[in-house]
N, C-alpha and C positions, 0 to 999 in steps of 0.2 A: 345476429352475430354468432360464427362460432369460434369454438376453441379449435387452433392448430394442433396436428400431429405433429410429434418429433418430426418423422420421415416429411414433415414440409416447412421444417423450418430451414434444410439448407447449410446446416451448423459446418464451419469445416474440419477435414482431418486432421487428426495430430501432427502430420507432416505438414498440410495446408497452414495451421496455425506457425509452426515452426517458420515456415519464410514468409509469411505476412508482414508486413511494414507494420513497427509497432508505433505503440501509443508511447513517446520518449517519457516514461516516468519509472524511478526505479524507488520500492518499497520496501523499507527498512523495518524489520519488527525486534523490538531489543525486550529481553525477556520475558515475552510473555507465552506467561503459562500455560492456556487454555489451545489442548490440540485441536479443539472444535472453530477457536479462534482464528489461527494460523490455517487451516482449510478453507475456511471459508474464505478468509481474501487472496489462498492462491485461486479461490472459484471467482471472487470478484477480479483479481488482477486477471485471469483466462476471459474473462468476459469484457473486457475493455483493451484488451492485447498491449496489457503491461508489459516493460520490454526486460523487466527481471525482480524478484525479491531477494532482498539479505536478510539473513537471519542470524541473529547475532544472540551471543552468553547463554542462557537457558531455556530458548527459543527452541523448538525439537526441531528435527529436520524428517522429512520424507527420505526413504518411505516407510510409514505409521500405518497402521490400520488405524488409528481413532483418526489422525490427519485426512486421511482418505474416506472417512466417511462423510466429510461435508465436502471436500474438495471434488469429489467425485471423480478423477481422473485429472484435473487442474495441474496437478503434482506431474504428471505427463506431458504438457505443454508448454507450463510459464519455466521459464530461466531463471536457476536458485543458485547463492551461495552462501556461507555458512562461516561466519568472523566470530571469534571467541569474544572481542571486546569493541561494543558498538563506534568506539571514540576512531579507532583504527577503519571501520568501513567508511563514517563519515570522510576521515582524510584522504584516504584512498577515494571515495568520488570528488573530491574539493580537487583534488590532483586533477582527475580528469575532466576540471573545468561545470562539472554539475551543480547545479543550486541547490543546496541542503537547505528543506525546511521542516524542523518539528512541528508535531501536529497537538500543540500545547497551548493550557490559559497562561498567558505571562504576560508581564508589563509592556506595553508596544505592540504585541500582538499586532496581526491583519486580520480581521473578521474576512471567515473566508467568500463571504459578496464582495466583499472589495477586494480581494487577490487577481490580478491581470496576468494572466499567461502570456509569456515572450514565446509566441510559438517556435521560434529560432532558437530556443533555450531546452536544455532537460533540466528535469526535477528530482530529488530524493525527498520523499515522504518521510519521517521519520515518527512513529509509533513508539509505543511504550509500555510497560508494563498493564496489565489491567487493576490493580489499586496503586503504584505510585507515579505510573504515567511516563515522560520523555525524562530519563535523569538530569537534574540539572548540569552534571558535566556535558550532555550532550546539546543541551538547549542551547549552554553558552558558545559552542562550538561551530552549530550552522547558523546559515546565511540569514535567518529569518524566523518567524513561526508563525505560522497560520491559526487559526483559532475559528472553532464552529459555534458559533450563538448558541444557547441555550436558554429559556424563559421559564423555565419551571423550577422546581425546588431540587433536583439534584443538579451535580454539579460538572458531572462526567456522563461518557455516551461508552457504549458497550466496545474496542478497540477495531472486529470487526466491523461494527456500523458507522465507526468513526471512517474506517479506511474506504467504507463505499460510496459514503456522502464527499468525502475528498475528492477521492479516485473518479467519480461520474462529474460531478462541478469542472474539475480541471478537463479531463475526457474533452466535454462537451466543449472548450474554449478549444481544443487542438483540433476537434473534427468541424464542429458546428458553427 
């Protein structure tokens, strides 16, 4: 076995990604903090051809040099915009007929094994602070919430790793 070179993995251009048929999910990050965070899932949403991110309240926007050092160029590809109050972008995709689901523990919850993708359907993710999570104004507002198992003694997942384990799960029922 060996390891590939870039130069054969084939990756495409920033223009090539730009008219690619996306993956209909659009990712909503509401305040959070961490610029390392926010890079990293515009690198997760570029790597699964998310068809856009919101960034909403104290969320930073590109272009950052801390953002771009995990995003790697990410920031260059996926489709961002930028809402001062997360309750406003929810509405605004509910308008356009998208499924808003927070990505929150709450009563009713869907363990996300059992979440079924309407492939005929888009999605908004909806993210959240990294220590207080999806606010509860927004939770009550979408369509649902998804929920990731967890079996160990914490009780939350890092808001990147939250959004990859999402983002690859759902992925995987639109392509595969």
């Amino acid at each position: 076995m060996r390891k590939l070179e870039n130069s054969e993995l084939e990756r495409k251009s920033v223009e090539g990604f730009k008219q690619s048929k996306k993956t209909p999910l659009v990712l909503v990050l509401d305040d959070v903090r961490s610029l390392h965070n926010i890079g990293s899932v515009f690198r997760t949403a570029d790597a699964f051809l998310v068809e856009k991110i919101i960034l909403c309240g104290i969320t930073a926007t590109p272009p950052n040099k801390e953002i771009h050092k995990t995003a790697l160029g990410a920031t260059e590809t996926v489709a961002w915009e930028h809402y001062e109050n997360v309750l406003d972008a929810i509405t605004a995709l509910k308008k356009d007929n998208v499924i808003t689901l927070a990505i929150e523990q709450v009563e009713s919850s869907i363990f996300l094994q059992d979440f079924k993708v309407d492939v005929s359907k888009k999605y908004a993710l909806v993210f959240g602070n990294e220590v207080h999570g999806v606010a509860q104004e927004a939770v009550a507002l979408c369509d649902g919430c998804i929920e990731i198992p967890q079996l160990g003694t914490k009780h939350s997942l890092n808001i990147s790793v939250s959004a990859g384990i999402v983002v690859w799960d759902l992925f995987k029922q639109y392509h595969y």
